[in-house]
C-alpha positions in Angstrom: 67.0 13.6 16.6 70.6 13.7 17.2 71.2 17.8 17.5 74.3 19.3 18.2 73.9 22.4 18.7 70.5 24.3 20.0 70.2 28.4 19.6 68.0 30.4 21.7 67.5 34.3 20.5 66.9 36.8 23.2 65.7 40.6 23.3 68.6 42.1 24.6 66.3 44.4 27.5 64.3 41.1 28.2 66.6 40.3 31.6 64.1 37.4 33.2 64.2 35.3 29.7 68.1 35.8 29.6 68.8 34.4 33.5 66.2 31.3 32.6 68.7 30.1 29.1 71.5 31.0 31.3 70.0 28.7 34.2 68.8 26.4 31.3 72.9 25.8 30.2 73.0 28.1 27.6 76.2 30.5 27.3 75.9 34.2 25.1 77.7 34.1 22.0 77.0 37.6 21.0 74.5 40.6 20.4 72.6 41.0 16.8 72.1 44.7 16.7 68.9 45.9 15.5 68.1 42.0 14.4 64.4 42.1 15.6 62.0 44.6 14.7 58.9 44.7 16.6 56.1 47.1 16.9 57.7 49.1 14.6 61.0 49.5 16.7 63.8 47.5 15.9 65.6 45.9 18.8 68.7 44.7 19.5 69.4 41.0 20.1 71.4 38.5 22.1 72.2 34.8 20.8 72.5 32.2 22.9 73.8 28.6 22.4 73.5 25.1 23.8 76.4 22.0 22.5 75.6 18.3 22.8 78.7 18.3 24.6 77.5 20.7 27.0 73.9 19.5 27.6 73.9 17.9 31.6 70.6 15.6 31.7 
């Protein structure tokens, strides 16, 4: 597959999976508000995104 561009969405209170896509390369792009709802909550969201370009092997 030739990708260009991988996404990675985060719950926004969910610290340890954040630092490990940061670690991983990936930079934040932004928050979705409320984009998640589970257990009958809805959550709030952080995107995260990794470029071809940016990938380091």
């Amino acid at each position: 597959m030739q990708l260009n561009r991988l996404e990675v969405k985060v719950n926004a209170d969910n610290i340890a999976s954040q630092r490990l896509v940061r670690r991983a390369g990936f930079r934040q792009e932004g928050s979705i508000r409320q984009g998640r709802k589970w257990e009958g909550q809805f959550q709030d969201v952080l995107l995260f995104s990794l470029l071809h370009s940016e990938f380091r092997s």
